[in-house]
N, C-alpha and C positions, 0 to 999 in steps of 0.2 A: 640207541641207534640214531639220536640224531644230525650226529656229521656224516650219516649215509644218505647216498641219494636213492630216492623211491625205485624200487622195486617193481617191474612188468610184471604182470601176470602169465605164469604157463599158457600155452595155447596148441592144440592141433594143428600142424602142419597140412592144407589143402592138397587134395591127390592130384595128379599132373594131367592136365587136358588135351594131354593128347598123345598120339603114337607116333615114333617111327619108326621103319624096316627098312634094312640095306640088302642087296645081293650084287653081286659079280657079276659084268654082263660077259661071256667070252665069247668077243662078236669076232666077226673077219677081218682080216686088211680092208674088203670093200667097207663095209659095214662104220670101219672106223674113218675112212674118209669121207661117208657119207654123212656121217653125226658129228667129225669138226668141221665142213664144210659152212652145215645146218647153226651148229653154236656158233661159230665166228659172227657168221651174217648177223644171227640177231644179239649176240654179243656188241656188233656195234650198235644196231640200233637202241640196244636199253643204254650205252653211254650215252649215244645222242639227246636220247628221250631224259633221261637223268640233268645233263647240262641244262636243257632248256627248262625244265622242274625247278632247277635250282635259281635259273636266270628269273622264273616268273616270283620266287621268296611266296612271300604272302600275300599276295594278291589273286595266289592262285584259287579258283572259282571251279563250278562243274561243268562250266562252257568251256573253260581252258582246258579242261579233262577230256572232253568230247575232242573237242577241236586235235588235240594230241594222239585221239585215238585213232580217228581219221587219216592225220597224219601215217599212221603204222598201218593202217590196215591197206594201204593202199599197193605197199611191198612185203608183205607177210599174208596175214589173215587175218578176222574179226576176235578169233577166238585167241592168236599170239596178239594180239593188238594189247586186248583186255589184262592177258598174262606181264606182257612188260612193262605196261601201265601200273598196275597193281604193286609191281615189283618196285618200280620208281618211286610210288607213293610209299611204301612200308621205308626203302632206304631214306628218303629225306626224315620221313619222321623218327627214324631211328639217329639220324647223326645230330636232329633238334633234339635226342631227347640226350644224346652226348654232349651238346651242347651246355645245354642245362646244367649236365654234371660238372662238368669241367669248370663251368663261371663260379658253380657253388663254392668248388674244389679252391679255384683261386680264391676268391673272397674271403674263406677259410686263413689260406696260404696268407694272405696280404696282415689281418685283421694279425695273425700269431705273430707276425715278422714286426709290423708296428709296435706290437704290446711291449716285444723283448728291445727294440730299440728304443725305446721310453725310459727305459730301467738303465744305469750307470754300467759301464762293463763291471761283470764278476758281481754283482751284487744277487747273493742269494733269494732266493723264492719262498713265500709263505703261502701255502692253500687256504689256511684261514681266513685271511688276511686278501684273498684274491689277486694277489702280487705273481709276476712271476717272474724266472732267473733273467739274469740281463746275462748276455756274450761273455763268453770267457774273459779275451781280449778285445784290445783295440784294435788290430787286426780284424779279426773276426765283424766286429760291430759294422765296420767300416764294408766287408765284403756282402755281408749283407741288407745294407743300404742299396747298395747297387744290385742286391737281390732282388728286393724293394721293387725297385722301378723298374725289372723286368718284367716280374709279375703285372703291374699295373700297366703297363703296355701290350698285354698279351690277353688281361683282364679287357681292354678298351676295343681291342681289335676285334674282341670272340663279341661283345654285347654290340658293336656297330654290324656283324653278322647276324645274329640274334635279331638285332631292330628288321632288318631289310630282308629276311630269310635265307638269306645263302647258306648253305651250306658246300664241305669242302671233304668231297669223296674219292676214293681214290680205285676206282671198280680192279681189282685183282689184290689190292691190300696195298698198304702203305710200306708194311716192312718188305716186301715183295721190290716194291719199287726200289726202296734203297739198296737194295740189297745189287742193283747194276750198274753203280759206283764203285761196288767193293769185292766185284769178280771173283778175285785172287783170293783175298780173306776167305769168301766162302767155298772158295774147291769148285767152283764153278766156270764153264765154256760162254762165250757168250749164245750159242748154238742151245745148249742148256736155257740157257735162261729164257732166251727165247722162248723153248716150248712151254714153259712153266709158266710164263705169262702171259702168253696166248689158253693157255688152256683155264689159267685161275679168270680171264676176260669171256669165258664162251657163257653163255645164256642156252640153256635146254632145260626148263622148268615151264608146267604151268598146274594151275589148282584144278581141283574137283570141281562136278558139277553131279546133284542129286537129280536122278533122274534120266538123265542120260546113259546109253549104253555104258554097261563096266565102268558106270562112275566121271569117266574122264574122255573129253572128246578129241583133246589136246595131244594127249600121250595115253595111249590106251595099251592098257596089257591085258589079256583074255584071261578066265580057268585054266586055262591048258598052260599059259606061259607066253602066248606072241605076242611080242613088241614091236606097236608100228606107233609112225608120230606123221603127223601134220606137216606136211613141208610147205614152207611160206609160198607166197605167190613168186617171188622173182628166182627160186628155185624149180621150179614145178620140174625140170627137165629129168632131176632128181627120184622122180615119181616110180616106185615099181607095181603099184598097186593102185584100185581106184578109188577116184575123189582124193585128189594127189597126195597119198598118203603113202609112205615108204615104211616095209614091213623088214625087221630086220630076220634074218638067219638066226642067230643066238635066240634063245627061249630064257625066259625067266622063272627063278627059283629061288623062293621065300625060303628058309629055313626057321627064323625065327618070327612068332605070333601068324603063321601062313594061314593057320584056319577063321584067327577073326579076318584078316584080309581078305580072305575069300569070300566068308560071308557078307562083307560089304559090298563088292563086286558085283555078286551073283543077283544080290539085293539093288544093282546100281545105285548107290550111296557112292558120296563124293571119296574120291581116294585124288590125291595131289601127289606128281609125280616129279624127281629130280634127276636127269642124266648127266654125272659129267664124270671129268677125266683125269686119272691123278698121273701126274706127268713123272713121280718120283716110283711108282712102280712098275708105270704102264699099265694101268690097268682102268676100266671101264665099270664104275658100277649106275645103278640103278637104287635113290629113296624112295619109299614110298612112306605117305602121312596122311592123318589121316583126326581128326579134335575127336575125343570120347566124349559123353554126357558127363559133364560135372557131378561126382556122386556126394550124398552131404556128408558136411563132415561131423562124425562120430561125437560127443559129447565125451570130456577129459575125463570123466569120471568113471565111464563107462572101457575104455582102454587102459587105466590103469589100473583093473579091478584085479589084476594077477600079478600086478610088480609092474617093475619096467628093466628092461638092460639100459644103460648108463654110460655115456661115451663122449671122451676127453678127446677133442682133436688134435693132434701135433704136426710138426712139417717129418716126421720120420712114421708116426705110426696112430692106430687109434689104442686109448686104452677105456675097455669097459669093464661095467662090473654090476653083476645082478643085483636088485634090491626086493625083496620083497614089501609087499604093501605099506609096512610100517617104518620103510627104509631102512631096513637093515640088511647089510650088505649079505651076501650068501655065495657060499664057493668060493673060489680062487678068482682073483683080478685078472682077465685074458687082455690081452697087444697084440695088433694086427698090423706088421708090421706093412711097408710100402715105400719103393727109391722114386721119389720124384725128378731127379735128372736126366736127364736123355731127351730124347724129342717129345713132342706133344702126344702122340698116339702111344708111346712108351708110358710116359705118364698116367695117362686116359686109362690102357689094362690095368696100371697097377692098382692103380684107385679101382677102378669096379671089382678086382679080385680082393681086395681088403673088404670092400661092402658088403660082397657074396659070402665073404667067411664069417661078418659080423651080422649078416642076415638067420645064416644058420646055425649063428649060436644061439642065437634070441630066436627061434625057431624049439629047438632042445631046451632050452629055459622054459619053456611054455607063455610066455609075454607075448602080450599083443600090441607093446606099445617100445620106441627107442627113443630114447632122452640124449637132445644133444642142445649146445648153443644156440641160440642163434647171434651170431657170428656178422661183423661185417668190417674191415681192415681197411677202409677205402680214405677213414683220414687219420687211420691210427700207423700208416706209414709214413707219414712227410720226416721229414727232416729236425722242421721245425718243433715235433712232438718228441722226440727220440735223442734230437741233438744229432753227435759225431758217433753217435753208436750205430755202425753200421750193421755192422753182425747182427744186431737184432731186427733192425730195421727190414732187413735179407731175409731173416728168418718168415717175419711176418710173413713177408710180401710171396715165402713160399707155400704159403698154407693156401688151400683148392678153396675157399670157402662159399660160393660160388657154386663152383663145380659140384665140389661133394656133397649140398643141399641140393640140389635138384638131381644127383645122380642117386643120393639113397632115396628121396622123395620118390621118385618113376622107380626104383626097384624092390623097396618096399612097399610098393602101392600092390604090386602082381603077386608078395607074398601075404598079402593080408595082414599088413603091420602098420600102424598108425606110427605119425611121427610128432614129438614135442618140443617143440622148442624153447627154452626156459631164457631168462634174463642173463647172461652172462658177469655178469657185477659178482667180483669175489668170490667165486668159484674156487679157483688156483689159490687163493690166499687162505680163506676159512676152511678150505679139504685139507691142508697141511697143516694148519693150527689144530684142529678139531677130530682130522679122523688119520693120519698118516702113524702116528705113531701109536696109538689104539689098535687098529691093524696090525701091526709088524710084529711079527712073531718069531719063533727063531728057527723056522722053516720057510719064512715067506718074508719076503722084500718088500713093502709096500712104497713103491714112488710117491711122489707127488701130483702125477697123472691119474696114478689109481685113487688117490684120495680127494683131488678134484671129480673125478667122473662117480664117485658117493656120494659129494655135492651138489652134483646135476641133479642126481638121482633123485635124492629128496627134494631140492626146489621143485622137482616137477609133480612130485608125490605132495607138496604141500605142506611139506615137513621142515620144521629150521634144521638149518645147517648148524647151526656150533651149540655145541653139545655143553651140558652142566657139570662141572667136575665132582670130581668124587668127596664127599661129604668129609669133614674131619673128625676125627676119633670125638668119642662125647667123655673122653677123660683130659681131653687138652685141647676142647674147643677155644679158647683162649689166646690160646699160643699158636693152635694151626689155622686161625680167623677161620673166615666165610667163604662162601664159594666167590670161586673168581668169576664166575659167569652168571650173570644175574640179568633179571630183566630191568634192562629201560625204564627212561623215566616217564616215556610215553606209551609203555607197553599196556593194554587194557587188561582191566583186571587186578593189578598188582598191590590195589588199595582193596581189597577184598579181604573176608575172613582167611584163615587159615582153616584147611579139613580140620575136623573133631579128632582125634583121635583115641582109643578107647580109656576105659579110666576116668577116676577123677585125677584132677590138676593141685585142685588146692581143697582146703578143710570146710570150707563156710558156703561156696559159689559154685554149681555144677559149672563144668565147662563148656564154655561158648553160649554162656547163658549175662555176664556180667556186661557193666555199664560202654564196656571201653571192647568188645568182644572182636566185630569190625575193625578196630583199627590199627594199623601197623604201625603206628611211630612211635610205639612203643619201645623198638628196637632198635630207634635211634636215637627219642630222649629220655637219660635218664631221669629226670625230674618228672616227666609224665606220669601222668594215673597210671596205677594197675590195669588188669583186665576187670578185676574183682569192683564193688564200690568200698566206701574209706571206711575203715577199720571202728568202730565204737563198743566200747565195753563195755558189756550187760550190767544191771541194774544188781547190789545185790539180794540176796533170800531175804525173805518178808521175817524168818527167826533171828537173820543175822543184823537187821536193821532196827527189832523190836530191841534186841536185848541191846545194840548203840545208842 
């Protein structure tokens, strides 16, 4: 193994720190022009608040934080003050840490485009050798040259952002905005768009507070279900209730995790609350959230102690397949399958209803533990890695990877199943070399999928992937050689004895008793010593030497 690159260690996937719950609000006409009134207003002020976050870059201090709060409490409250404050500071640090990614991302992009326009057009690639392909053509080369230097100007623009802190947000979404250029294309009124933009800009959020009534003083929901919120100060007229608080008509209704929310509540432990509005169905819901205690994580040793189920991810489906402790595969290879096209929430069902079926196989297996990748595609899509192979490039870019770890992470955590994440390195290669046709029987199919998620199986179990072939007849060892899978020449161990095995070997030397007994080069040079020591011929009979 040594043109391979080192190997991760399996590790426990950490359970997910926190909760959320949705419900439906079905409030009234009044009700609804009382809560986009409410979100507009302080929907501008977190833009405002935001612009000037981003105006102050890094210099910003906890006097400029005050000073900004001030600023808000003076047309709202102390307590929305704090809330879009907060909200400002999480988005600038999130588009710094987009930031980040993206410089990497070029840097990446710049460093591959350089390499290939170094090398002559068409001149093939050596991995040994650390060369890689140069451009088809001269065309090509040429096109991107001028690739080149866009990159390095978009490299130059994002790090003079970086130095000076700006960032560059777009509060209702970027594709949202473009999307009022292209009406037509997308089946849309501009009356449409409107509301859809107004409602993705409104702000009706703010966090928990432990100790305080029901958790939240901001947006409060009771035991029973009543939802009243805070209304800013330059609203106050708004007020139906006292200590200008506006209670709505609709009740609220948990259906899923409703009893640990409850318990929190009842307990005043912080619950952080989210109102908004989806303008595509018209409908009103209500998040609630809430951080759980970090519980620890389990020792690998101890979740693998019954096997694991084994799971190959694809952009069509997942393929797993049970292993028992010593890695060997058990039952039939089950594919859970899933359409990723359509909208985003189309997507989102499909995927949890794949998870929920591969939960509750590995549920019926009796395992407490799922073996998957870990996965991350974020530079294994460019261009520049793939070349003009777009199809694949597409394929990638549709795998959830992303998504799918933290959604089986949070829904495996509630069925009491630990998650592994194993090293991805030749997975798909050594499951098709090693275990795809081993499997295939002439009742069963075994893909590639299934024989990569055997793969997983065992990397996370501890066990090598590629297997010893089968030994050659001992009447034509000769002629059928040696195993083709053999261990490395760094593999520990491999300079050792050979087991005893019973019997003697030879006439004069118990076995594993002679000079040479340790060492293996034996069966590599022939001119080397035996195991035995060198042959001398006894002396002869004292009758036979009297009467010579």
């Amino acid at each position: 193994m040594g043109g391979l690159r080192e190997l991760a260690a399996p590790f426990v996937v950490p359970g997910p720190a926190g909760v959320a719950i949705r419900a439906r609000l079905r409030v009234s006409s009044a009700d609804a022009a009382v809560l986009t009134e409410i979100g507009t207003f302080l929907g501008s002020l977190a833009s405002g608040d935001l612009a000037g976050r981003s105006r102050q870059g890094r210099a910003h201090d906890s006097a400029a934080w005050a000073a900004r709060k001030r600023a808000l409490t003076v047309s709202s409250s102390a307590r929305w003050a704090g809330s879009l404050t907060k909200a400002t500071d999480d988005q600038w640090a999130l588009a710094r840490r987009g930031q980040a990614a993206e410089m990497a991302w070029l840097r990446g992009q710049i460093g591959r485009v350089e390499a290939r326009l170094a090398r002559p057009p068409g001149a093939k690639g050596d991995k040994r050798a650390g060369l890689v392909r140069g451009y088809a053509t001269r065309s090509e080369w040429h096109a991107k040259s001028r690739r080149l230097r866009v990159l390095e100007e978009r490299l130059a623009a994002l790090e003079a952002d970086w130095a000076a802190g700006t960032v560059r947000v777009v509060r209702g979404g970027k594709r949202l905005a473009r999307v009022r250029h292209h009406l037509d294309e997308a089946g849309l009124s501009r009356q449409t768009w409107r509301e859809r933009w107004q409602a993705a800009r409104m702000f009706l959020a703010a966090d928990g507070e432990s100790g305080k009534r029901w958790g939240n003083e901001t947006i409060r929901i009771t035991d029973i279900g009543e939802l009243s919120i805070r209304v800013p100060a330059a609203l106050a007229h708004l007020a139906n209730a006292p200590h200008c608080r506006y209670v709505l008509e609709a009740t609220v209704s948990f259906s899923h995790r409703a009893t640990e929310w409850q318990d929190r509540i009842t307990a005043n432990r912080a619950v952080a609350y989210r109102v908004h509005y989806d303008a595509v169905r018209d409908r009103w819901y209500v998040t609630a959230s809430w951080k759980r205690r970090q519980a620890p994580v389990p020792p690998i040793e101890a979740v693998l102690a019954h096997g694991v189920v084994a799971v190959d991810m694809n952009d069509d489906h997942l393929a797993a397949w049970h292993l028992d402790v010593h890695g060997n595969p058990i039952g039939e290879p089950r594919r859970f399958f899933y359409d990723l096209s359509g909208s985003a929430g189309h997507r989102d069902a499909q995927l949890r209803h794949a998870l929920t079926r591969l939960l509750h196989h590995a549920r019926r297996c009796g395992v407490a533990a799922i073996a998957v990748e870990d996965l991350d595609f974020i530079e294994g899509t460019s261009r520049e890695r793939h070349g003009g192979n777009k199809r694949f490039r597409r394929l990638i870019s549709r795998l959830p990877t992303a998504r799918l770890k933290a959604r089986l992470v949070s829904m495996a955590a509630e069925q009491n199943i630990a998650v592994v994440a194993v090293d991805p390195a030749y997975t798909s290669r050594w499951g098709a070399q090693h275990w795809q046709q081993p499997l295939t029987t002439s009742t069963r199919r075994t893909t590639r999928h299934d024989a990569a998620a055997v793969a997983i199986g065992r990397r996370a179990l501890g066990h090598p992937i590629r297997r010893r072939t089968t030994p050659p007849p001992h009447d034509r060892r000769d002629r059928a050689g040696h195993r083709t899978a053999q261990a490395g020449r760094d593999s520990r161990g491999r300079e050792g004895p050979r087991p005893r095995p019973p019997g003697s070997r030879t006439r004069s030397v118990p076995p594993g008793c002679g000079a040479k007994a340790g060492d293996q080069r034996v069966q590599h040079h022939s001119g080397h010593a035996a195991e035995h020591g060198s042959w001398r011929q006894d002396p002869l009979p004292l009758g036979l030497q009297k009467e010579s």
